[in-house]
C-alpha positions as a Markdown table, in Angstrom:
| # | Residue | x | y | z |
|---|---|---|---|---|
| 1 | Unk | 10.6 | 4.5 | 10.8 |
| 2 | Unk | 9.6 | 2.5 | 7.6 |
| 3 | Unk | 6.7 | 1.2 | 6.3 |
| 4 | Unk | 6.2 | -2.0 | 5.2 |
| 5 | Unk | 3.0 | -3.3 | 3.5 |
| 6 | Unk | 2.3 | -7.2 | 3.7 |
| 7 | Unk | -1.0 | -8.5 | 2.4 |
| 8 | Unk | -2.3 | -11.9 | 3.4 |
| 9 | Unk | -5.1 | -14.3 | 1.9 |
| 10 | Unk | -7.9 | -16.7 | 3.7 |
| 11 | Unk | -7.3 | -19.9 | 2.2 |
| 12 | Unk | -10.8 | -20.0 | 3.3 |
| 13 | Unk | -12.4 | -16.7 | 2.6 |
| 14 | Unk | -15.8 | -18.2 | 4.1 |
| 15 | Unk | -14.4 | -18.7 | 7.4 |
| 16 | Unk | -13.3 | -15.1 | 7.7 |
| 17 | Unk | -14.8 | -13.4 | 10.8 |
| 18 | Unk | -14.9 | -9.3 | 11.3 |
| 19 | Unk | -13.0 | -10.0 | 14.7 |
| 20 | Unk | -10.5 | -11.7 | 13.2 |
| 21 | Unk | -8.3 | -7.9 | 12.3 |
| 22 | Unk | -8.2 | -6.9 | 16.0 |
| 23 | Unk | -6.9 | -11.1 | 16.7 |
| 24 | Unk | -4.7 | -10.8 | 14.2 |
| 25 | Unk | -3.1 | -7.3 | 15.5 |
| 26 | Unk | -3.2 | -8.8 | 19.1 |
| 27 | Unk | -0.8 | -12.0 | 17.6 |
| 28 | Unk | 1.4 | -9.3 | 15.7 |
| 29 | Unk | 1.8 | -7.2 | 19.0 |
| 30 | Unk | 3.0 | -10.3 | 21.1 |
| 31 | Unk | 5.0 | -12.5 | 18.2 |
| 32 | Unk | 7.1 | -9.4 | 17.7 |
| 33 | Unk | 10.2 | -8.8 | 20.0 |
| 34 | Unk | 11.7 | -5.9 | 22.3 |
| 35 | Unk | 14.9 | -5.8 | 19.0 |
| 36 | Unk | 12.7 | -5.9 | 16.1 |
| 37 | Unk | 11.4 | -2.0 | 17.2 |
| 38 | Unk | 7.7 | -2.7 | 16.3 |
| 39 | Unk | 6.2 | 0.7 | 16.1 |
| 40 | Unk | 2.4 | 0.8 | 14.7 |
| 41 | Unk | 0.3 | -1.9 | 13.2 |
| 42 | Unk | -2.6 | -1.0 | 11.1 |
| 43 | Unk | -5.0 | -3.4 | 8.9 |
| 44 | Unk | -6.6 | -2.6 | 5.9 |
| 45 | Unk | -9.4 | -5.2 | 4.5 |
| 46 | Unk | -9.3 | -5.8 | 0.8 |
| 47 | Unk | -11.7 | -7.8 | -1.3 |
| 48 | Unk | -13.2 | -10.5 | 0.9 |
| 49 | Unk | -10.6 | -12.6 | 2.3 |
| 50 | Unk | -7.4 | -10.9 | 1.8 |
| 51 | Unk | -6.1 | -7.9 | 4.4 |
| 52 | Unk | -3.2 | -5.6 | 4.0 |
| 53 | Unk | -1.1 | -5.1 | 6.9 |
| 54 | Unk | 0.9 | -2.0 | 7.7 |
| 55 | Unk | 3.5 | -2.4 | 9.7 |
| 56 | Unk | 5.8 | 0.4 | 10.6 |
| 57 | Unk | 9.3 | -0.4 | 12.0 |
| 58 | Unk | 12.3 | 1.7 | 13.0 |
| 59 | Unk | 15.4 | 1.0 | 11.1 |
| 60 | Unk | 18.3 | -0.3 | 12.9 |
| 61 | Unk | 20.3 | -0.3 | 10.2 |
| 62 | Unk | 21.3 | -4.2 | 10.9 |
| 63 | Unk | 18.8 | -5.4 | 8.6 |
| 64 | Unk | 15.6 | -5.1 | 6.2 |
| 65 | Unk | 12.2 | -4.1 | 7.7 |
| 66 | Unk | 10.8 | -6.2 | 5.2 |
| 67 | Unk | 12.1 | -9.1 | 7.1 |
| 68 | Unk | 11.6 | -8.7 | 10.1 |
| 69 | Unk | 8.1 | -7.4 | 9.3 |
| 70 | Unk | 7.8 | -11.0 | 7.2 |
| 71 | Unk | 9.4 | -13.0 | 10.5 |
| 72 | Unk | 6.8 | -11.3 | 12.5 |
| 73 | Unk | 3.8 | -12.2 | 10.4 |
| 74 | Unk | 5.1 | -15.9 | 10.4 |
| 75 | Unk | 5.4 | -16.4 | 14.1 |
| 76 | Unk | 1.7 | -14.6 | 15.0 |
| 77 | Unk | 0.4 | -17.0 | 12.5 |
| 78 | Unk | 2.4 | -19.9 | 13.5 |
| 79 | Unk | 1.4 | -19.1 | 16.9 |
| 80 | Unk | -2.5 | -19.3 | 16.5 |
| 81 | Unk | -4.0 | -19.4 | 13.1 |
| 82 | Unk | -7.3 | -17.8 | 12.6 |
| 83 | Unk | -10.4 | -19.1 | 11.2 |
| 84 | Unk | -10.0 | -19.0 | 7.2 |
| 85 | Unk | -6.3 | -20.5 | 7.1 |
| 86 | Unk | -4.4 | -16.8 | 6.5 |
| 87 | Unk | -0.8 | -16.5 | 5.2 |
| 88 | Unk | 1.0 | -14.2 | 3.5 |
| 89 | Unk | -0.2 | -13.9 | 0.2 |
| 90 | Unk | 3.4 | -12.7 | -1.6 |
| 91 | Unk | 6.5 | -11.4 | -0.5 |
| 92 | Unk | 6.0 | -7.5 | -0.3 |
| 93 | Unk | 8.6 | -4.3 | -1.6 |
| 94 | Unk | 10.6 | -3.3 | 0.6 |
| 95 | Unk | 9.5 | -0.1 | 1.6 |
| 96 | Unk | 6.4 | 1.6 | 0.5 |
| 97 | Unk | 6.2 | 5.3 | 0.3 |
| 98 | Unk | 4.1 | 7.6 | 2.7 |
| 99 | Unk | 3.2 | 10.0 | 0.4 |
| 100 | Unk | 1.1 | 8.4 | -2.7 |
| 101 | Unk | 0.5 | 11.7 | -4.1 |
| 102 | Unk | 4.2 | 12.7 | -5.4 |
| 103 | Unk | 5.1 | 11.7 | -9.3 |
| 104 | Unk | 7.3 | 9.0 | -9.6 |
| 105 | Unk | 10.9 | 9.4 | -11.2 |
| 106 | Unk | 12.9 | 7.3 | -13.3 |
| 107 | Unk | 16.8 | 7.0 | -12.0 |
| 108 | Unk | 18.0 | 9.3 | -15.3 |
| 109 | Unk | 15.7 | 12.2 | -13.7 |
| 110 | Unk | 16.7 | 11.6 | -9.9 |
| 111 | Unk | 18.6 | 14.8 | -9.3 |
């Protein structure tokens, strides 16, 4: 299973309602599909108008999670779009690490 982080912006930050996380996680749930392998969706509020969405997705080895996390996102908002005009704010890495706390290594001191 990999995570895969993508944030997206209110093009109308006014518009944003509270309710609109748990709609948005509802239209994640039912744009994704039984061979995209959808495992957990969490959401994560930034600064006003602008949520991070984690979105963890077993690897089938056939292709990225970042894309099919990205085709989900476009589908749920293609499918209903929520008060404040959301979309993807920027085209996330491809996998983000679990564990935040371990130091980071160049490639020359990768054993």
């Amino acid at each position: 299973m990999e995570l895969t982080v993508i944030t997206l912006d209110a093009a109308d930050p006014a518009q944003v309602r509270t309710a609109d996380n748990a709609r948005l996680v509802d239209l994640l749930w039912t744009s994704a599909v039984r061979g995209e392998r959808l495992e957990h969706i969490s959401v994560q509020a930034g600064r006003p108008g602008r949520l991070h969405l984690g979105m963890f997705i077993a690897a089938t080895g056939e292709g990225s999670t970042r894309s099919t996390a990205l085709a989900i996102c476009r589908r749920a908002l293609a499918m209903s779009p929520l008060p404040g005009g959301w979309r993807i704010a920027a085209a996330p890495p491809l996998i983000q690490p679990l564990c935040h706390d371990l130091p980071s290594m160049t490639q020359e001191e990768h054993p």
